[in-house]
C-alpha positions as CSV (number, residue, x, y, z in Angstrom):
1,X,-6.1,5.7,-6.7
2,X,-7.2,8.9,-4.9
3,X,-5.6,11.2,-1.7
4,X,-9.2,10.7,-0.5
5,X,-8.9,6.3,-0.5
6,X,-8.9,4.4,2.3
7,X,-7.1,1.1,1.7
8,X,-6.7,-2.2,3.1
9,X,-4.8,-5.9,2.3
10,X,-7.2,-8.5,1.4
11,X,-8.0,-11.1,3.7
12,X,-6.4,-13.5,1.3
13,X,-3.1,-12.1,1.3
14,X,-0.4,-12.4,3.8
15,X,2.4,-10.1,4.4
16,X,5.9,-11.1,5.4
17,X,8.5,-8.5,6.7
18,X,11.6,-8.9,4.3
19,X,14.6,-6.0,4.2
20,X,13.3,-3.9,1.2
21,X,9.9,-4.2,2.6
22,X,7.7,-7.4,2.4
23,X,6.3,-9.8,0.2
24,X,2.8,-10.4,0.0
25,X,1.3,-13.8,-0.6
26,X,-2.4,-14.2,-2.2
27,X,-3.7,-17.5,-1.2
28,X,-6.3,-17.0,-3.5
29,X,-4.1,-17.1,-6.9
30,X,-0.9,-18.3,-5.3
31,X,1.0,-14.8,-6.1
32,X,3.6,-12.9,-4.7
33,X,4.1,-9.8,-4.5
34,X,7.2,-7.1,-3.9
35,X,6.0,-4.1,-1.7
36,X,8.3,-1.5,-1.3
37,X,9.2,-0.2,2.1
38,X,7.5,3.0,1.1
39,X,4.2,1.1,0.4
40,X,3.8,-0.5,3.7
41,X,2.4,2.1,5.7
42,X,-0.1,2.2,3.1
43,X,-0.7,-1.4,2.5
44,X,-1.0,-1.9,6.2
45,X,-3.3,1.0,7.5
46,X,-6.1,-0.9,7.8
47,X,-8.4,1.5,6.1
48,X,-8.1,3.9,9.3
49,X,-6.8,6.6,7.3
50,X,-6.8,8.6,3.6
51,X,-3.7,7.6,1.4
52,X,-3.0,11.3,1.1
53,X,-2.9,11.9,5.0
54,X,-0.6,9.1,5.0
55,X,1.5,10.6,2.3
56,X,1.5,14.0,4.2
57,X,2.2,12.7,7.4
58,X,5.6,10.7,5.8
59,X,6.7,13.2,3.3
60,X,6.6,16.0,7.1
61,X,8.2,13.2,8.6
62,X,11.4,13.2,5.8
63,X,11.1,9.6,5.2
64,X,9.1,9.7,1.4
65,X,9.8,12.7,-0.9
66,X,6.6,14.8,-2.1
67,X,7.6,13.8,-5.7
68,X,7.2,10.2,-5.3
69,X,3.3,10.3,-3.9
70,X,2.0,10.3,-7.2
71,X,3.6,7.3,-8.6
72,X,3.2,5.1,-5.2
73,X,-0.8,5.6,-5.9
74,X,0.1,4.2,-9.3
75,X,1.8,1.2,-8.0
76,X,-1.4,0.8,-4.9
77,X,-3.8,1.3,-7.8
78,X,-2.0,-2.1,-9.6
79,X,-2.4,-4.1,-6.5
80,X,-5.8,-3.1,-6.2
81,X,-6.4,-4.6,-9.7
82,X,-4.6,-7.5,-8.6
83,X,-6.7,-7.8,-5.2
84,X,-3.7,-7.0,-3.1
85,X,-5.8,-4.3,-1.9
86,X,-9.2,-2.9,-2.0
87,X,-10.7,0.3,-1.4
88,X,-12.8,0.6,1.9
89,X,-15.8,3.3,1.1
């Protein structure tokens, strides 16, 4: 996944707040998912924004560390696969 992505959940898959972040349920394939409280702003943009202006905006903010940006595309990239999320051109 790229700085430049725009991503957003699936229609088919529900979120549900939990303490570590929230579990996502496909309807489609009956799956759940863990997401990470550091994913969610991601996860839940809607699309209206690139990943890495996201990523900026928290690592200014203090609450994700520059050095973890990287990997959390990783782990978006994996749900993409999955059909957690897609990528909005």
């Amino acid at each position: 996944m790229r700085r430049s992505d725009r991503v957003r959940l699936d229609e088919g898959v529900a979120l549900r707040p939990e303490r570590f972040g929230a579990l996502a349920y496909s309807y489609r394939d009956r799956q759940l998912f863990f997401i990470d409280r550091r994913l969610l702003p991601f996860v839940e943009s809607g699309a209206s924004r690139p990943l890495g202006e996201i990523a900026d905006e928290l690592v200014e903010r203090g609450e994700l560390d520059g050095v973890a940006v990287p990997r959390l595309l990783t782990v978006l990239e994996g749900l993409r696969r999955k059909g957690v999320v897609h990528v909005v051109v």
